[in-house]
C-alpha positions in Angstrom: 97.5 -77.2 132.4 93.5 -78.2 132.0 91.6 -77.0 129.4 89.3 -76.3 132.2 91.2 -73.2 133.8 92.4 -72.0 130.3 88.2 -71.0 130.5 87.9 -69.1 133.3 84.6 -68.2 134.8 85.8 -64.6 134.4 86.7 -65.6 130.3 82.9 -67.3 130.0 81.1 -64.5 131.5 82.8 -62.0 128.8 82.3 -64.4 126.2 78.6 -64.3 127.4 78.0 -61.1 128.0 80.7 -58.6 126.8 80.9 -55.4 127.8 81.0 -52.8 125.3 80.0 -54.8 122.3 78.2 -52.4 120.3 79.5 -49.4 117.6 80.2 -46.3 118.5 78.7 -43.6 116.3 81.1 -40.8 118.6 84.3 -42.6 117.4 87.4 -40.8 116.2 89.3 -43.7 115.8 88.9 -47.3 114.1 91.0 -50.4 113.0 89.8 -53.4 112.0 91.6 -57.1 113.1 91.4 -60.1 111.2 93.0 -63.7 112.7 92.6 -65.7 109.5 93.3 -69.3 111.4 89.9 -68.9 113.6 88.2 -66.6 111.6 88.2 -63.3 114.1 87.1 -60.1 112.5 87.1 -57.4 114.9 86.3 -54.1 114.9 87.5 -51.6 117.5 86.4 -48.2 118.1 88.0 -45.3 120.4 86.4 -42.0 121.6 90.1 -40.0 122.3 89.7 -36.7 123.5 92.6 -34.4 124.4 94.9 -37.2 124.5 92.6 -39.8 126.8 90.3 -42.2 125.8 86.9 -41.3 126.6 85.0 -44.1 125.0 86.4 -48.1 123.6 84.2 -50.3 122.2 84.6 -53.4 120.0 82.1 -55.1 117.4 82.2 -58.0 115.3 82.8 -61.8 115.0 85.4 -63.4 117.3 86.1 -66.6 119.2 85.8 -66.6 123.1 89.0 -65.8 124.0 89.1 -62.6 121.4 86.1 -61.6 122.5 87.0 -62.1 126.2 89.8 -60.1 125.5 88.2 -57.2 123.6 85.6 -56.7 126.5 88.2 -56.5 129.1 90.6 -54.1 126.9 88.1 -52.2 126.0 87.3 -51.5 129.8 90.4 -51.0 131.0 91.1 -48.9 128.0 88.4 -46.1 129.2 89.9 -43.3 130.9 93.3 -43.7 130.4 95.9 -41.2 128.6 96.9 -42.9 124.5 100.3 -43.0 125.8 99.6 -45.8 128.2 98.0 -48.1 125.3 101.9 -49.2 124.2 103.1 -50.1 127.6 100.0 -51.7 128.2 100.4 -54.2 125.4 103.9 -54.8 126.5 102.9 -55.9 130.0 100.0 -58.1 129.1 102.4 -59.4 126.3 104.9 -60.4 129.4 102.6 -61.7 131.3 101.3 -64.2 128.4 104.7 -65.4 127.8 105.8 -66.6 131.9 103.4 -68.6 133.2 104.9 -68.2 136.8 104.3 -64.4 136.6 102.9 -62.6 139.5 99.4 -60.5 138.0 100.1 -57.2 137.1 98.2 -54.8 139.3 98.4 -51.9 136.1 96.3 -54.3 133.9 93.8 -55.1 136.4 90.9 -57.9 135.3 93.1 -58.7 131.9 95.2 -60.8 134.6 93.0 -63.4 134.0 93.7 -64.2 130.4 97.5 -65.5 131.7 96.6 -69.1 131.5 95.8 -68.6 127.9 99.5 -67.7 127.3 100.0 -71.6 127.2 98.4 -71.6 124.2 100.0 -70.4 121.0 97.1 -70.2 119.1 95.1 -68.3 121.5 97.9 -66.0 122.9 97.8 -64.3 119.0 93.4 -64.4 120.1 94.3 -62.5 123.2 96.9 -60.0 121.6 94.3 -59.1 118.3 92.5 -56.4 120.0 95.7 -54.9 121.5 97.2 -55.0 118.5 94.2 -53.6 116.5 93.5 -50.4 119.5 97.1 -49.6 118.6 96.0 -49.5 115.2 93.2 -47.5 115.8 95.4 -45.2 117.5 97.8 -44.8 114.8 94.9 -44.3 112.4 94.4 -40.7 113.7 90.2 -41.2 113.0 90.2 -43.1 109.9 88.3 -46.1 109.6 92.1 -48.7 108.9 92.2 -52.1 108.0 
């Protein structure tokens, strides 16, 4: 696979210019995620009201692909119900591991981070802020590291 497709237009432009990179002063829950082997701290920040996520937004230092992943999360997190979150994680997590998978319509724009599942290293970039929103849920609005 090139290097070239591994960065997407799509991964660039949220590398670039991110969407919700900012902190959320509304938040009710937090987790912090740390990739020691690239040097990603991230933090991410959930707005959950009555069981839906109102608000996602993620701050912090992060290499392109964590970052491209945290803006498109973070989007596709807003609006849906806490209980989705898991099964999320386990669908972008199956489509990181086959390479020949068709995208999955349920996780939208976060299709495009597939090719990075040829990468070890930067599959565990992709997963952090999955892994750390699922923190954050589990934190019930405490600030977790």
């Amino acid at each position: 696979m090139a290097l070239e497709k591994l960065y997407q237009s799509i991964l660039l432009e949220h590398n670039r210019q991110p969407r919700n990179c900012k902190r959320l002063a509304s938040a009710t829950h937090r987790a912090r995620g740390h990739d020691a082997s690239c040097g990603d701290d991230l933090l991410i920040e959930l707005t959950v009201i009555d069981g839906r996520i109102r608000e996602a937004a993620f701050s912090g230092r992060a290499c392109a692909v964590t970052q491209a992943a945290a803006s498109m999360l973070t989007e596709w997190l807003q609006g849906r119900s806490v209980d989705e979150v898991g099964g999320g994680l386990d669908r972008f997590r199956a489509l990181l591991e086959n390479a020949d998978a068709e995208p999955d319509e349920a996780l939208g724009e976060l299709n495009q981070l597939q090719p990075v599942g040829a990468f070890p290293a930067r599959r565990r970039n992709a997963l952090l802020p999955w892994k750390t929103a699922l923190r954050a849920l589990e934190a019930s609005g405490t600030a977790a590291s």
